[in-house]
N, CA, C and O of each residue as an XYZ file, in Angstrom:
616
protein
N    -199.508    -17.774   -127.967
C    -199.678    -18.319   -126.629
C    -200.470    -19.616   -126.652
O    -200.173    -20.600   -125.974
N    -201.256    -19.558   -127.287
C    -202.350    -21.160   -127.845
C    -201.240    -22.063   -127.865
O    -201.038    -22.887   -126.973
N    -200.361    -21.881   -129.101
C    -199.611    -22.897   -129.462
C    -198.764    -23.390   -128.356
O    -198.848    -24.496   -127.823
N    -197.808    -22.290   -128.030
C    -197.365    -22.389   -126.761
C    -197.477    -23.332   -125.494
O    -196.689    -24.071   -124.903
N    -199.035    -22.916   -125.315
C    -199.608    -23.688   -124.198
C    -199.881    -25.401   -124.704
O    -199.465    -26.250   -123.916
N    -200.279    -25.683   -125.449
C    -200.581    -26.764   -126.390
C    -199.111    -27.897   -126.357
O    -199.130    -29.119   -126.210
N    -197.924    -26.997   -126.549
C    -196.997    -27.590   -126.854
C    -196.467    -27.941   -124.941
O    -196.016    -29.048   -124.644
N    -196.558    -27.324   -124.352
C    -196.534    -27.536   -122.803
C    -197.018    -28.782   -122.736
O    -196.414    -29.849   -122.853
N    -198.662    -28.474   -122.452
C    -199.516    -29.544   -122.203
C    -199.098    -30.841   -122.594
O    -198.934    -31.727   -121.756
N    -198.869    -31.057   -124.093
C    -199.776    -31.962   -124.822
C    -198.169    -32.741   -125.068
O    -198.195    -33.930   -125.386
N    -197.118    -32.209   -124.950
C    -195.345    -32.839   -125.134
C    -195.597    -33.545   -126.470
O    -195.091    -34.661   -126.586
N    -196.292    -33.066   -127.477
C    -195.803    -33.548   -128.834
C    -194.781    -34.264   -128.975
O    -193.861    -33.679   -128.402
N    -194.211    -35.787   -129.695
C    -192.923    -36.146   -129.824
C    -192.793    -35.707   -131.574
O    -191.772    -35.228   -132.067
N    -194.135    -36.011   -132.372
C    -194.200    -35.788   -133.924
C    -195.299    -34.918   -133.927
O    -196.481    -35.106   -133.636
N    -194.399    -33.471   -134.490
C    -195.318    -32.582   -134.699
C    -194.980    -32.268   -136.604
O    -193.960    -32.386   -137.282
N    -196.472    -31.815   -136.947
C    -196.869    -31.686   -138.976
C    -197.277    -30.114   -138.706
O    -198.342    -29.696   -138.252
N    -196.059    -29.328   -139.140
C    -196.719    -28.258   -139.565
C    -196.835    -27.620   -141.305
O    -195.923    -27.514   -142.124
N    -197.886    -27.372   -141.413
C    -198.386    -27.531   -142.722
C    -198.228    -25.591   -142.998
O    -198.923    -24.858   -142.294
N    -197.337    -25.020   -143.984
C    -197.121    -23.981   -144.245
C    -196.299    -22.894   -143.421
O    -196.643    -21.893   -142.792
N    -195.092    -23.489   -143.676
C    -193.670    -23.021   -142.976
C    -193.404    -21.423   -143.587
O    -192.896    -20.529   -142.910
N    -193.836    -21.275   -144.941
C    -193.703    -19.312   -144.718
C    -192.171    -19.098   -144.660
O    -191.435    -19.913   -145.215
N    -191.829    -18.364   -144.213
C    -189.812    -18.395   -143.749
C    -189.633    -18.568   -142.585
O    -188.811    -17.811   -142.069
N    -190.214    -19.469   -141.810
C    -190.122    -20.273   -140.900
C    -190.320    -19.678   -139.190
O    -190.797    -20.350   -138.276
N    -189.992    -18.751   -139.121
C    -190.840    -18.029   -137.695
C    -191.350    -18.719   -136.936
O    -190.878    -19.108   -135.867
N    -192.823    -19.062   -137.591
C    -193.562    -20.021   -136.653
C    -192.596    -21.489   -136.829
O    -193.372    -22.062   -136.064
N    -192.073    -22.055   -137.005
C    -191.742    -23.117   -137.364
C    -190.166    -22.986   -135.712
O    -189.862    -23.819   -134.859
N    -189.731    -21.872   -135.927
C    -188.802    -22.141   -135.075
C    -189.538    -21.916   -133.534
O    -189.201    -22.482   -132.494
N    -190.483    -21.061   -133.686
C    -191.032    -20.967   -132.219
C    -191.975    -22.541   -132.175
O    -192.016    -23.136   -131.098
N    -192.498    -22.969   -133.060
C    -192.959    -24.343   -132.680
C    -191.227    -25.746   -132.332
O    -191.285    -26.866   -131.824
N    -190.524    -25.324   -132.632
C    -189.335    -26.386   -132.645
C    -189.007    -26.192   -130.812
O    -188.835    -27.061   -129.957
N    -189.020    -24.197   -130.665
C    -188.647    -24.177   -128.989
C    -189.115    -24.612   -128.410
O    -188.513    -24.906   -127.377
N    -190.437    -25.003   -128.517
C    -191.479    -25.766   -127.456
C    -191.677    -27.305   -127.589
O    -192.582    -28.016   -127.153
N    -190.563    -27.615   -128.322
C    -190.892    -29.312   -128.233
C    -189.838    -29.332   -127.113
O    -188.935    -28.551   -126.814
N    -190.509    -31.157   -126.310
C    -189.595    -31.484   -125.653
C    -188.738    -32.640   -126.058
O    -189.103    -33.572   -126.774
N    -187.544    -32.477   -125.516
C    -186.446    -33.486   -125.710
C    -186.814    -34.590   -126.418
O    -187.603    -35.337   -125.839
N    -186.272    -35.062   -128.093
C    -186.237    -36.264   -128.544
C    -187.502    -35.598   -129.593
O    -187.680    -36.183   -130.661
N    -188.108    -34.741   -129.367
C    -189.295    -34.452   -130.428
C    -188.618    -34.299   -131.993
O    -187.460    -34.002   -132.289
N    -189.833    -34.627   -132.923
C    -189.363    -34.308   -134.174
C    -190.408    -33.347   -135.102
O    -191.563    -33.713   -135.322
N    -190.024    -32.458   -135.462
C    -191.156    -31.507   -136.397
C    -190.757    -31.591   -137.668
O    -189.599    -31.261   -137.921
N    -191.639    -32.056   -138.742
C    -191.686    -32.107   -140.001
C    -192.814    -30.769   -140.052
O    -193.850    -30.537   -139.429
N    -191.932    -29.912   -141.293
C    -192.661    -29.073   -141.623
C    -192.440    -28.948   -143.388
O    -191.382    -29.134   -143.989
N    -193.878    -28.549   -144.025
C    -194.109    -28.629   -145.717
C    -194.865    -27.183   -146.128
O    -195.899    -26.635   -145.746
N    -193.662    -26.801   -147.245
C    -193.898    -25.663   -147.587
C    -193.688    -25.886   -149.200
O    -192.662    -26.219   -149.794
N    -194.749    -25.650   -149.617
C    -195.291    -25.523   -151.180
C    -194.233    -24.773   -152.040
O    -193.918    -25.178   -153.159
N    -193.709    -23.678   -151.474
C    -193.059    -22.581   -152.668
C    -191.801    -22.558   -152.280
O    -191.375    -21.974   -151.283
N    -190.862    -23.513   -153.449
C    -189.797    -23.531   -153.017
C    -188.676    -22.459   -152.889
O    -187.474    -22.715   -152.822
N    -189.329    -21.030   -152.862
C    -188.604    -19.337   -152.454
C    -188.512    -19.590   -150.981
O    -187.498    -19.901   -150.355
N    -189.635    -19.424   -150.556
C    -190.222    -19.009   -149.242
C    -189.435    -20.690   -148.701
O    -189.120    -20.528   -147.522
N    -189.126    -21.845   -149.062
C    -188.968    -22.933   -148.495
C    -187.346    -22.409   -148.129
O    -187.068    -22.248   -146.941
N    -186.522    -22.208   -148.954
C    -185.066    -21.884   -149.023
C    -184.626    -20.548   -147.984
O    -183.575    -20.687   -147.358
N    -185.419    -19.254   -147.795
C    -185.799    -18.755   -146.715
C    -185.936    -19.398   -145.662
O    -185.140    -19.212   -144.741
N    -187.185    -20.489   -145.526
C    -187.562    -20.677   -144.210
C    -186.194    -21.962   -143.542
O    -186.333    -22.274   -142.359
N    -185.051    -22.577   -144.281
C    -184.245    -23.307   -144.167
C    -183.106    -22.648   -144.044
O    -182.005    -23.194   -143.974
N    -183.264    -21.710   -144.019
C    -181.562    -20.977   -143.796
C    -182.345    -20.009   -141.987
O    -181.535    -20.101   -141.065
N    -183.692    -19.230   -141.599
C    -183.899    -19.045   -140.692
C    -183.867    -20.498   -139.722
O    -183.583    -20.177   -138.568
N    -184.040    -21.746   -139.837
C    -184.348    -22.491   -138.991
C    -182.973    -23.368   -139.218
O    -183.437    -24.508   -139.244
N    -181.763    -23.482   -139.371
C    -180.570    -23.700   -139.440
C    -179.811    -22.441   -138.521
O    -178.911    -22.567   -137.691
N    -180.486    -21.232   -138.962
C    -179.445    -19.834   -137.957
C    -179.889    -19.962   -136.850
O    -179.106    -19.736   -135.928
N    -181.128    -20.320   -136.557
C    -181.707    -20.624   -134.950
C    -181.328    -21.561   -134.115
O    -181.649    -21.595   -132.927
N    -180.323    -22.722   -134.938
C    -179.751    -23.744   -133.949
C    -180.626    -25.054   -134.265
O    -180.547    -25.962   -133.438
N    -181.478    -25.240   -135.420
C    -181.819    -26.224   -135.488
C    -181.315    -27.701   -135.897
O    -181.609    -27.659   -134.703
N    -180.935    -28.765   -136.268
C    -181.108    -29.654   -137.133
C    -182.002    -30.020   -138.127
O    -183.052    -29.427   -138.376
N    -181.504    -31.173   -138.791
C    -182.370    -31.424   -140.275
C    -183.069    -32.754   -138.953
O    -184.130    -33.312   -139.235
N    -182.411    -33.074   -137.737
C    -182.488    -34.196   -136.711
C    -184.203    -33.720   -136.266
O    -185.178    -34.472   -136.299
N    -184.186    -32.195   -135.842
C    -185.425    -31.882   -134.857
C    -185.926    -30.930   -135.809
O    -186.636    -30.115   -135.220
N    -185.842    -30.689   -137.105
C    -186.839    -29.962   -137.918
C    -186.758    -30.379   -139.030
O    -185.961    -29.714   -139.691
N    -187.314    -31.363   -139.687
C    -187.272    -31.845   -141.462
C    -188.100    -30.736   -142.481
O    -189.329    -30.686   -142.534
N    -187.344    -30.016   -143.135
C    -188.312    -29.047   -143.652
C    -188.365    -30.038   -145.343
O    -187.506    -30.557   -146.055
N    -189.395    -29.943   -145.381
C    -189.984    -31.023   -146.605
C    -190.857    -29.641   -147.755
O    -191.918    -29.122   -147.411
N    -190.252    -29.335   -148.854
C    -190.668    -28.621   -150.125
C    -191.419    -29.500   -150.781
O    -190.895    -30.595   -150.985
N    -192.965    -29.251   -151.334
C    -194.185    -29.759   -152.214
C    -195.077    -29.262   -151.945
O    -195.074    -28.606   -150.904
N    -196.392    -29.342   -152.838
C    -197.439    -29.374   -152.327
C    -198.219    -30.519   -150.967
O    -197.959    -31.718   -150.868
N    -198.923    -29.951   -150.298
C    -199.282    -30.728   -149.792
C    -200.004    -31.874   -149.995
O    -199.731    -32.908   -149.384
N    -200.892    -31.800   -150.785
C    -201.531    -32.977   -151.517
C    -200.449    -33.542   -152.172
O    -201.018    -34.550   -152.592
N    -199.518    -33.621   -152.496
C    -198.293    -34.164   -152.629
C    -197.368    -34.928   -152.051
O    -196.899    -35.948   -152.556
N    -196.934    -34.247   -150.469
C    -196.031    -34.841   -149.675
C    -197.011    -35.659   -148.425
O    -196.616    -36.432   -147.553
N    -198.007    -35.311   -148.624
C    -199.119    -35.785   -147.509
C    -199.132    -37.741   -147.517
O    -198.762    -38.578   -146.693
N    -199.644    -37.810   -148.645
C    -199.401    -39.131   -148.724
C    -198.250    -40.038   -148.793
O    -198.370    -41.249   -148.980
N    -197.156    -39.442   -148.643
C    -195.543    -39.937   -149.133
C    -195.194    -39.751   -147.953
O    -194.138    -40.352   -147.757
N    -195.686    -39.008   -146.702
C    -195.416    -38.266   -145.171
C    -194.323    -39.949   -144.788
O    -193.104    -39.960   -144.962
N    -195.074    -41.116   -144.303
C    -194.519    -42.493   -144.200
C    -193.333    -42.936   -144.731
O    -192.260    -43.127   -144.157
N    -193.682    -43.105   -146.072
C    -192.500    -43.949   -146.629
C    -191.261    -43.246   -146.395
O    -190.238    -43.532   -145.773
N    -191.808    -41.796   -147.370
C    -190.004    -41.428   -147.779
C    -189.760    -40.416   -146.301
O    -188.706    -39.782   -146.243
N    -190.805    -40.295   -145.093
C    -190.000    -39.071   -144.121
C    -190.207    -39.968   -143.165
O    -189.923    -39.391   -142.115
N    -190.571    -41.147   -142.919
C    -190.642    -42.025   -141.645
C    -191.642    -41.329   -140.669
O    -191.521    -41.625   -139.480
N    -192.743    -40.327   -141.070
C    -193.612    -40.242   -139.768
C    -194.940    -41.117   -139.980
O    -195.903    -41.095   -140.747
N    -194.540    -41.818   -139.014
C    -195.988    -42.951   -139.054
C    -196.925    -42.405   -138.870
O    -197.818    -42.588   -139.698
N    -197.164    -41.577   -137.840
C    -198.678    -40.643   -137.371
C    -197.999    -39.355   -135.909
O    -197.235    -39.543   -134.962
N    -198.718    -38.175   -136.376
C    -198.521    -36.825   -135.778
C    -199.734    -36.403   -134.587
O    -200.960    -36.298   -134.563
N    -198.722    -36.256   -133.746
C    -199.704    -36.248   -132.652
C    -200.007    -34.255   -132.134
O    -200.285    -33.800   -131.024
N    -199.840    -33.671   -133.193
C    -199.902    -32.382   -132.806
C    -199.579    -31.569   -134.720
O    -198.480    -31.273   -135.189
N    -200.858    -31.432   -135.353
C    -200.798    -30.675   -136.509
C    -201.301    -29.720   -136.601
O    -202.530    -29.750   -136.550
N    -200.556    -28.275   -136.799
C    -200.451    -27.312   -136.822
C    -200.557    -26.696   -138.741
O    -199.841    -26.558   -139.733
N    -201.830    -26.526   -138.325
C    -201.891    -25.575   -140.232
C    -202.110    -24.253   -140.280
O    -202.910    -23.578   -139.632
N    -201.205    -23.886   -141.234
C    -201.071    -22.332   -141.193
C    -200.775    -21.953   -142.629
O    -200.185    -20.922   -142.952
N    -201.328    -23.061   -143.634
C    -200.945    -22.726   -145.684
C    -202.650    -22.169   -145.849
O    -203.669    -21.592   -145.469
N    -202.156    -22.644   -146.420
C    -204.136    -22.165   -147.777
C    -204.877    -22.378   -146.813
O    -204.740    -23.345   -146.064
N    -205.971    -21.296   -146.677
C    -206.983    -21.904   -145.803
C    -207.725    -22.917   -146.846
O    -207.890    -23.987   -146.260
N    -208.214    -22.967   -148.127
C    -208.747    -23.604   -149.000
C    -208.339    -25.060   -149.116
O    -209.027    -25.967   -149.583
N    -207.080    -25.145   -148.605
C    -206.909    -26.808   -148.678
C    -206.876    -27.083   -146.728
O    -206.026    -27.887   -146.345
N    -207.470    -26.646   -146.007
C    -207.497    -27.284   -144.598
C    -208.052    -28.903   -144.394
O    -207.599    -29.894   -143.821
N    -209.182    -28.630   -145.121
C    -210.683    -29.872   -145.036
C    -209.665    -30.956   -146.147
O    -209.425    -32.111   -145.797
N    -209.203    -30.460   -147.323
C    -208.597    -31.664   -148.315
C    -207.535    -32.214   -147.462
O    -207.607    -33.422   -147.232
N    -206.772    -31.692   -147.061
C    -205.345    -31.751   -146.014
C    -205.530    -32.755   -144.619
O    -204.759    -33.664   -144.310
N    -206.683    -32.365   -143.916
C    -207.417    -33.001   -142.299
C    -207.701    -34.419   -143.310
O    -207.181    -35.512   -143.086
N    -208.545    -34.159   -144.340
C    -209.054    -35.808   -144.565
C    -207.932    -36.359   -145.228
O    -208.103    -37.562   -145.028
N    -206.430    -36.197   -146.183
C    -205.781    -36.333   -146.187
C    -204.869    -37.708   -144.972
O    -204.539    -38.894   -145.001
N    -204.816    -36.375   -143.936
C    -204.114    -37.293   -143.001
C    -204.543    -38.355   -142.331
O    -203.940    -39.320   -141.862
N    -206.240    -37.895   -142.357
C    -207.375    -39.068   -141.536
C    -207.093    -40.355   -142.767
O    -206.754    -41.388   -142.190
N    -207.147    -40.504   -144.106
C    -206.794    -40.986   -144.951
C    -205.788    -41.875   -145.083
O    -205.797    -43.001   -145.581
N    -204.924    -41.256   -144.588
C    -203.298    -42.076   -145.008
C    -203.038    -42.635   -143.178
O    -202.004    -43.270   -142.973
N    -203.903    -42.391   -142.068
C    -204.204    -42.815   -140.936
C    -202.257    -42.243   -140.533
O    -201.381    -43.004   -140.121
N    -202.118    -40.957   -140.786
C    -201.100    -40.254   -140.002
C    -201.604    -39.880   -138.698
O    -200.542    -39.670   -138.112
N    -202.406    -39.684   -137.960
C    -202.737    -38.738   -136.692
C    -202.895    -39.742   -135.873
O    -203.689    -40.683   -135.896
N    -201.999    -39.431   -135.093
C    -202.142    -40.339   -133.710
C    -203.276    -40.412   -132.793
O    -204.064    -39.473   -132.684
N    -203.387    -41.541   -132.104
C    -204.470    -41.453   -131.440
C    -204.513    -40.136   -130.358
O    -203.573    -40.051   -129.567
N    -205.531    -39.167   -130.315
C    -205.878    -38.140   -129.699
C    -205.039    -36.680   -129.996
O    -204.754    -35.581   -129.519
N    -204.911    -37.405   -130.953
C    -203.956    -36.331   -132.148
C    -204.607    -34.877   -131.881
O    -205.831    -34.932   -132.005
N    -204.162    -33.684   -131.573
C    -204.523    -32.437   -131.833
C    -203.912    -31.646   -133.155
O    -202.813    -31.572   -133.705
N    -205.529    -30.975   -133.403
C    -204.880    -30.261   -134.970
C    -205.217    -28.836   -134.660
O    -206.272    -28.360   -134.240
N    -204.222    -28.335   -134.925
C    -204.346    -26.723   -134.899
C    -205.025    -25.759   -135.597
O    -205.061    -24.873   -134.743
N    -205.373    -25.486   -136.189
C    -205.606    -24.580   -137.482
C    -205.971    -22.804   -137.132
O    -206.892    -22.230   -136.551
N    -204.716    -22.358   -137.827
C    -205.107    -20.496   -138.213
C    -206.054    -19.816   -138.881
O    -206.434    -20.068   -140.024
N    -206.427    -18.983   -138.202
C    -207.325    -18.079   -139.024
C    -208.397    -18.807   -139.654
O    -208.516    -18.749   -140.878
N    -209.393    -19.661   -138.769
C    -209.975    -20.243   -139.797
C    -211.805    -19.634   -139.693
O    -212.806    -20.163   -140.176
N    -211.678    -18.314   -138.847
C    -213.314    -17.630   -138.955
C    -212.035    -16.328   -139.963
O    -212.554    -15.575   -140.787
N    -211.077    -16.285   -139.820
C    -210.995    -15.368   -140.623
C    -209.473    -15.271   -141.143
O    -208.648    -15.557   -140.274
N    -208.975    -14.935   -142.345
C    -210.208    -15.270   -143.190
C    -210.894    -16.433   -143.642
O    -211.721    -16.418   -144.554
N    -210.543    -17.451   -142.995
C    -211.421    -18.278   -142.912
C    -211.479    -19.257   -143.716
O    -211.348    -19.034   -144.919
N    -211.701    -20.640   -143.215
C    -211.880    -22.120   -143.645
C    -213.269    -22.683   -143.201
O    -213.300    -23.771   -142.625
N    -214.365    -22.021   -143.433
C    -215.634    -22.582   -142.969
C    -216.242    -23.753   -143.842
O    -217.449    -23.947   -143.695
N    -215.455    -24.671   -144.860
C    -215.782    -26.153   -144.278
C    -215.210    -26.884   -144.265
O    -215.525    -27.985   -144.716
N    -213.636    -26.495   -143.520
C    -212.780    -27.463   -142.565
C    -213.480    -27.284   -141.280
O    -213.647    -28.340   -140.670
N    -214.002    -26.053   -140.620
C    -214.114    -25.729   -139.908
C    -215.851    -26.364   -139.524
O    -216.265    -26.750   -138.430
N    -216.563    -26.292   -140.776
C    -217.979    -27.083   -140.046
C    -218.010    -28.919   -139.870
O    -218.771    -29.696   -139.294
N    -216.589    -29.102   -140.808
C    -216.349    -30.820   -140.714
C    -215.441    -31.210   -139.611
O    -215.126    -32.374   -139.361
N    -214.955    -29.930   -138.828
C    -214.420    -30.597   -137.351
C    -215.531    -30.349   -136.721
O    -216.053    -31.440   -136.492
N    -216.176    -29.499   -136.316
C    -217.090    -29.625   -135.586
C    -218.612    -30.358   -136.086
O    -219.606    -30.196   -135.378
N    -218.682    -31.156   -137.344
C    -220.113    -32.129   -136.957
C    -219.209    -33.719   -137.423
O    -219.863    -34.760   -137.356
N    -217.823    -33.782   -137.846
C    -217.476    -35.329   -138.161
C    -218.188    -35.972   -137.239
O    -218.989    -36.786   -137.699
N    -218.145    -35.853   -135.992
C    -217.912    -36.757   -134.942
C    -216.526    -37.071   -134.334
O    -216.443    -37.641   -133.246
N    -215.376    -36.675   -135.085
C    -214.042    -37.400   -135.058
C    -213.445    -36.204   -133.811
O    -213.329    -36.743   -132.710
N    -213.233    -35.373   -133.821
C    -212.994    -34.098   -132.810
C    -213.831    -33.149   -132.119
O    -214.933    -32.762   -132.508
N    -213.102    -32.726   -130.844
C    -213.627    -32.089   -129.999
C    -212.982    -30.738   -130.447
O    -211.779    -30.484   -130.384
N    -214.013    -29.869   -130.933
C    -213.635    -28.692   -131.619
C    -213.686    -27.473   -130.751
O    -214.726    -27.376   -130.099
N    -212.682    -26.387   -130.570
C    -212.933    -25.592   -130.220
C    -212.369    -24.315   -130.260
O    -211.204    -24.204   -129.878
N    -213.107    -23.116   -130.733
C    -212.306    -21.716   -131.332
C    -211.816    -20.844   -130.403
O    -212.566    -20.546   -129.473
N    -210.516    -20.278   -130.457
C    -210.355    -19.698   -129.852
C    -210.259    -17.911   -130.798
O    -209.951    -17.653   -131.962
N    -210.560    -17.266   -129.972
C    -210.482    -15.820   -130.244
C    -209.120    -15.511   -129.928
O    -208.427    -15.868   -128.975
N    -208.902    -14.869   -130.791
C    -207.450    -13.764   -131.123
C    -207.326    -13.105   -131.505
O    -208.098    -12.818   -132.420
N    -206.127    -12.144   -131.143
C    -206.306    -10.379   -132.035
C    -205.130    -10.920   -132.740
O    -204.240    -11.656   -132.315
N    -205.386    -10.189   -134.384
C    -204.590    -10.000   -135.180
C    -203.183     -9.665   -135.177
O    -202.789     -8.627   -134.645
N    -202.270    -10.626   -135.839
C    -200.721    -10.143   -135.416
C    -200.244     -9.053   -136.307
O    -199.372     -8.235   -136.012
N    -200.894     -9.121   -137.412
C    -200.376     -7.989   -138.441
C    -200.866     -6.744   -138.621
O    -200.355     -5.994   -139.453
């Protein structure tokens, strides 16, 4: 429902979701874009990538409104520009390693992908947890941080 609401609000045109899984979240983030949006999504393990590209093709997608991009992220992060044409993401959604959140956020702050007033999502990060992605959004200075509580889906 977070995301959901987020994707309402905020009409993402370039949305980065970082750990596509077999794609689930990836197709419920594609339903909530509006018209003309584009979601690039990067998934490390190219099993789970070939999965998550045959669910988000049976759902009615395109390669047009969902680019599913196989690498590591410290990998495709910096290449995001040249070789996939997203200049900067105005709605990033992470849901891979909690251990690479903080390398990944400065990553994109890095390669100056995030649009101005860019929102970044991040899962599970009191649990199990990314506590120092999670203490470098809330003291950078750069974002207005804020947790939301949720019950467990699994």
């Amino acid at each position: 429902r977070i995301v959901e609401r987020v994707l309402l609000e905020r009409a993402p045109l370039r949305v980065l979701e970082l750990g596509t899984y077999c794609g689930y979240g990836t197709v419920l983030l594609a339903q909530g874009l509006p018209p003309g949006a584009r979601l690039y999504t990067i998934e490390g393990d190219p099993r789970q990538a070939a999965v998550a590209e045959k669910v988000i093709r049976l759902a009615g997608f395109s390669e047009q409104t969902v680019e599913l991009i196989v690498g590591p992220s410290e990998e495709v992060i910096p290449r995001l520009r040249e070789k996939h044409s997203l200049m900067n993401a105005d709605l990033v959604f992470m849901d891979h390693w909690k251990r690479c959140y903080l390398r990944d956020l400065q990553l994109l702050e890095n390669h100056q992908l995030l649009a101005e007033g860019a929102t970044i999502l991040a899962d599970n990060v009191v649990f199990p947890g990314a506590p120092h992605f999670l203490q470098y959004a809330k003291t950078c200075g750069k974002y207005h941080c804020k947790v939301h509580r949720a019950r467990l889906e699994y």
